[in-house]
Short mmCIF file of the C-alpha atoms (twelve columns), coordinates in Angstrom:
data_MODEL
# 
_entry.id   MODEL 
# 
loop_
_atom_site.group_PDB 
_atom_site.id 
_atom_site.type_symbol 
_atom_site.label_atom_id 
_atom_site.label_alt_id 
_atom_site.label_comp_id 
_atom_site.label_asym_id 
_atom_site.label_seq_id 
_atom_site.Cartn_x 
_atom_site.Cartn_y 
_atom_site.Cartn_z 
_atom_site.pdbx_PDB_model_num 
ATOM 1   C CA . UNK A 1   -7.472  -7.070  11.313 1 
ATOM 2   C CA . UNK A 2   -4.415  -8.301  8.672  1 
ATOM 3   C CA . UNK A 3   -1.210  -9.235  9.939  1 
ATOM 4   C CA . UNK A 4   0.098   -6.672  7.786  1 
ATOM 5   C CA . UNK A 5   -1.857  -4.084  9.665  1 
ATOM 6   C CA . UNK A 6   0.215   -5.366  13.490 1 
ATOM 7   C CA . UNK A 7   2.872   -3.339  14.430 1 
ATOM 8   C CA . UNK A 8   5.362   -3.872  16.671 1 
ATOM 9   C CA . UNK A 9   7.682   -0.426  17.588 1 
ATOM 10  C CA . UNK A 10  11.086  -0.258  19.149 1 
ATOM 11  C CA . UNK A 11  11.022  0.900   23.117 1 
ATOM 12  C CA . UNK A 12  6.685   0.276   22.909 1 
ATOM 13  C CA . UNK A 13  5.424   -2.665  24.899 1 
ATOM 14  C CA . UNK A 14  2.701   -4.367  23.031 1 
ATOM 15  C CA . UNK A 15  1.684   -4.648  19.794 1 
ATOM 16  C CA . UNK A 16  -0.137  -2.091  17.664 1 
ATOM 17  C CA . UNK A 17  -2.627  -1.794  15.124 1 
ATOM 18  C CA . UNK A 18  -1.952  1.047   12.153 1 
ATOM 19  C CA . UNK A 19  -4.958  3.412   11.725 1 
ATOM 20  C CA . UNK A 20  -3.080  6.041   9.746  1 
ATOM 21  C CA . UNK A 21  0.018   7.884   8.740  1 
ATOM 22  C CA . UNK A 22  0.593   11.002  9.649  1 
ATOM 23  C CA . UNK A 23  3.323   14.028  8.596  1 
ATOM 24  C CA . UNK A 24  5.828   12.495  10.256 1 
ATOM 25  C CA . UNK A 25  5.128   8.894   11.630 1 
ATOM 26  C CA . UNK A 26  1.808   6.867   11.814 1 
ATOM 27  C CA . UNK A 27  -0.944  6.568   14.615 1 
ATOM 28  C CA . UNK A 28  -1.272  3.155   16.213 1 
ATOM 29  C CA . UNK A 29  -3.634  1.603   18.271 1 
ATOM 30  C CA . UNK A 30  -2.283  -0.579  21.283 1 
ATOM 31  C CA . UNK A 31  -4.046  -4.262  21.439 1 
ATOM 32  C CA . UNK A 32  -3.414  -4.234  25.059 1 
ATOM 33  C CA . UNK A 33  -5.705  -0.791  26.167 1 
ATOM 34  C CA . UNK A 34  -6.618  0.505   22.816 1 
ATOM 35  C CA . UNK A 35  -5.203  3.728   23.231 1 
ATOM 36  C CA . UNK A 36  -3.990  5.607   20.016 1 
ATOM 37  C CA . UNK A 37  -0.930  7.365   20.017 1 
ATOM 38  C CA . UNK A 38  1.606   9.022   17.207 1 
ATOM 39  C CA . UNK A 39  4.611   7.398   16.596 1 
ATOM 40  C CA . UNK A 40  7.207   9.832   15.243 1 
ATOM 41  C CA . UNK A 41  9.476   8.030   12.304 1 
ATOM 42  C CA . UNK A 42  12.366  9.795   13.719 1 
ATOM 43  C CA . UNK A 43  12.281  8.524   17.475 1 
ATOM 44  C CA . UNK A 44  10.149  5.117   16.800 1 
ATOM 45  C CA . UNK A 45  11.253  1.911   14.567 1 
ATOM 46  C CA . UNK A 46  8.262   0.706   13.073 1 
ATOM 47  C CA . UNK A 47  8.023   -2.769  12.139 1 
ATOM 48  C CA . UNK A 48  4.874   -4.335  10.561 1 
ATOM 49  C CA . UNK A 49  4.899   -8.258  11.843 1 
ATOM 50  C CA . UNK A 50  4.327   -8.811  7.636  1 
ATOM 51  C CA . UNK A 51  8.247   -8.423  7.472  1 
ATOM 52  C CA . UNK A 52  9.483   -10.380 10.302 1 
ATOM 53  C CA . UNK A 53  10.670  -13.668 9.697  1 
ATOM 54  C CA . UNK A 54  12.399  -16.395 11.834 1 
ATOM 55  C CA . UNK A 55  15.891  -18.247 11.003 1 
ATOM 56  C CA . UNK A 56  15.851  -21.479 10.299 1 
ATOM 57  C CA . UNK A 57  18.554  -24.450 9.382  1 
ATOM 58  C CA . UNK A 58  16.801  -23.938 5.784  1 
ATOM 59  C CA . UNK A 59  15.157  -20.618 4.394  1 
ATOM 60  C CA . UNK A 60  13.541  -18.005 6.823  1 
ATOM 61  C CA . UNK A 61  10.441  -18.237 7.792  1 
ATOM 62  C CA . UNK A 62  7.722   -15.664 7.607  1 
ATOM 63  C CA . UNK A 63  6.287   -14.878 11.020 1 
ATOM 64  C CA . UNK A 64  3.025   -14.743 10.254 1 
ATOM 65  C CA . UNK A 65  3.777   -19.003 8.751  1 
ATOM 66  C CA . UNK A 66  4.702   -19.184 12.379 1 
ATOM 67  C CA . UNK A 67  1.651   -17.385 14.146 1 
ATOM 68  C CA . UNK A 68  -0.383  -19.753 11.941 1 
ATOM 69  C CA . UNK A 69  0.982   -22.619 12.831 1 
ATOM 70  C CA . UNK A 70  1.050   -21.915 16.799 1 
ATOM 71  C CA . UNK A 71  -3.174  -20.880 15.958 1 
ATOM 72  C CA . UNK A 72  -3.379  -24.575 14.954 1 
ATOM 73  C CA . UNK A 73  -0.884  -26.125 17.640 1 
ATOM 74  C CA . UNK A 74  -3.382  -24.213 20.387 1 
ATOM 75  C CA . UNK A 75  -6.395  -24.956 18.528 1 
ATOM 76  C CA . UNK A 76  -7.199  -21.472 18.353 1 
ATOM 77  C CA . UNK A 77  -6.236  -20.548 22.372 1 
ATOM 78  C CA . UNK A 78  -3.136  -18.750 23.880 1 
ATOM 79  C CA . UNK A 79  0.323   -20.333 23.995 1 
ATOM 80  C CA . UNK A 80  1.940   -20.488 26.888 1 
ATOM 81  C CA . UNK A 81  2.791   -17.155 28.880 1 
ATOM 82  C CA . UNK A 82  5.941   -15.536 27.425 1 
ATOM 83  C CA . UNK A 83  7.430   -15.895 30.835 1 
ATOM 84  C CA . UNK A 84  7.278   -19.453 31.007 1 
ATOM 85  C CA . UNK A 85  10.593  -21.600 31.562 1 
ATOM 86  C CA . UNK A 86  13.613  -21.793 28.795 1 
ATOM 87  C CA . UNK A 87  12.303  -25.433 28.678 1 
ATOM 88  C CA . UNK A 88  8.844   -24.861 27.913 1 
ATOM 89  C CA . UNK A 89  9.247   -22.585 25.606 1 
ATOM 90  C CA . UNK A 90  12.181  -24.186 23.335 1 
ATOM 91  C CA . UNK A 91  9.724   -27.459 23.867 1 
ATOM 92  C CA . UNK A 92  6.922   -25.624 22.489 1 
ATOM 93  C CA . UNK A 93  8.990   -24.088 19.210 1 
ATOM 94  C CA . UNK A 94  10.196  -27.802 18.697 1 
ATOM 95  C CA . UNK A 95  6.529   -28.470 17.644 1 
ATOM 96  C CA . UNK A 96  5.858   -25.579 15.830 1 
ATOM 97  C CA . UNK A 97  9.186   -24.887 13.709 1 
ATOM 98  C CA . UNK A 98  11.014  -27.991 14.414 1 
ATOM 99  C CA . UNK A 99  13.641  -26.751 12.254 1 
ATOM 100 C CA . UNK A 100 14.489  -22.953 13.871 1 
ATOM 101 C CA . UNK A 101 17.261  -22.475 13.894 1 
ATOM 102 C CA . UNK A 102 19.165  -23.177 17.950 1 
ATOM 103 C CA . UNK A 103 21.630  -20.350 16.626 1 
ATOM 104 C CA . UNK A 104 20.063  -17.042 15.768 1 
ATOM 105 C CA . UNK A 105 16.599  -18.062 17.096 1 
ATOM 106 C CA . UNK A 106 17.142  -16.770 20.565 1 
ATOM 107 C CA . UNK A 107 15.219  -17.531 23.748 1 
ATOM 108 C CA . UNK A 108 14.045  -13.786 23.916 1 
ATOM 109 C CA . UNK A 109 12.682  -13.879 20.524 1 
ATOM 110 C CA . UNK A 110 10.813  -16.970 21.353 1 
ATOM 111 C CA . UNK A 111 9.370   -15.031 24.358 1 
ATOM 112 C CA . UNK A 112 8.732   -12.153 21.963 1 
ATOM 113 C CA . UNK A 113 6.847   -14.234 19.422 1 
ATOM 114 C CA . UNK A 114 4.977   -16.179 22.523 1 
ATOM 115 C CA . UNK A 115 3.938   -12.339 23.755 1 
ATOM 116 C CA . UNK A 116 3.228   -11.420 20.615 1 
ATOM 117 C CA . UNK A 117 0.556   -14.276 19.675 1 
ATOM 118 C CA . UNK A 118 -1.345  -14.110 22.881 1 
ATOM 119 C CA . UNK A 119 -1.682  -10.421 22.546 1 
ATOM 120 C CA . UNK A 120 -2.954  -10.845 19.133 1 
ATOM 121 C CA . UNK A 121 -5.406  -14.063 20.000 1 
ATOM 122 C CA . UNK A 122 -6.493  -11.791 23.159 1 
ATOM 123 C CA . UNK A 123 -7.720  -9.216  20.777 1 
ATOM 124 C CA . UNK A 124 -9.667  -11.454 18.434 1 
ATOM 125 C CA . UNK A 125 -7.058  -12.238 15.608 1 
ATOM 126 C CA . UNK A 126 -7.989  -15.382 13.613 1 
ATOM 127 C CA . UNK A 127 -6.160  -15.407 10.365 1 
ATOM 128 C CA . UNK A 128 -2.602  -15.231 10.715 1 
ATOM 129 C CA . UNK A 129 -1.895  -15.042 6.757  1 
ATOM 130 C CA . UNK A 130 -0.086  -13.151 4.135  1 
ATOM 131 C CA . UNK A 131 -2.161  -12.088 1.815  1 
ATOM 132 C CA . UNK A 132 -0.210  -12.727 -1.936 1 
ATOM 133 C CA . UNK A 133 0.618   -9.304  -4.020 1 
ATOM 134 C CA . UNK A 134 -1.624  -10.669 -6.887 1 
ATOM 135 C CA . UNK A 135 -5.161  -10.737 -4.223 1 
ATOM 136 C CA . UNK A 136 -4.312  -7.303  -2.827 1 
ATOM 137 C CA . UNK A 137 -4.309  -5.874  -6.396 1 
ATOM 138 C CA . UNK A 138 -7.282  -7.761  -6.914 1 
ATOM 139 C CA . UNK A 139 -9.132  -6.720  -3.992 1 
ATOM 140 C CA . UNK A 140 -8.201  -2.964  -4.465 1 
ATOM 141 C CA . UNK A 141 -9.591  -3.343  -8.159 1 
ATOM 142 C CA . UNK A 142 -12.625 -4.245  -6.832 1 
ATOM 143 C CA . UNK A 143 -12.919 -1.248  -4.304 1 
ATOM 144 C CA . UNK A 144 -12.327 1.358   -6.688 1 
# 
């Protein structure tokens, strides 16, 4: 399971893992109940968690940089729950990304992310990073 592969899809609890895309959408896999289902690109917004990134008072930062660093900040363990107290939570991202920015980086996204990460360490996610354009070419040389 890549980071590239985690989907997260507007009005869908949960994250989702892409199996395949289909005439009109792609079919996902929840990490909660592992049920598939079709997600139509007209009614869905599919987002892989490869292009999400979080402001900060410098450059964005890629989510999956941030996943990473919460893996090592829990030594490999869930975060806190996602419902957890404004103070907790901010407390927690002050470790993590000390410099997010207190702006644009809202409390429900930290609650998103928080969600997010425990869903993915739940279903056995390790390796939170991006793999560089220059090793995917490689690795799809080697396959064909």
């Amino acid at each position: 399971m890549k980071i590239r592969d985690i989907l997260a899809i507007s009005g869908e609890p949960g994250l989702y893992l892409y199996i395949a895309g289909s005439r009109n959408g792609v079919i996902a896999e929840s990490l909660v109940d592992g049920k598939r289902k079709n997600f139509s690109g007209t009614h869905s917004r599919v987002s892989s968690l490869a292009e999400i990134s979080i402001f900060t008072d410098d450059e964005d930062v890629a989510l999956a940089d941030v996943l990473a660093n919460l893996y090592k900040h829990t030594e490999g363990k869930q975060t806190i729950s996602h419902k957890a107290p404004e103070a907790e939570l901010r407390s927690l991202f002050d470790q993590v990304l000390p410099t997010y920015d207190r702006e644009r980086f809202h409390l429900s996204d930290m609650r998103k992310v928080a969600q997010w990460f425990n869903i993915m360490v739940a279903a056995g996610m390790t390796d939170f990073s991006l793999e560089e354009p220059e090793e995917e070419a490689a690795e799809e040389q080697t396959e064909e």
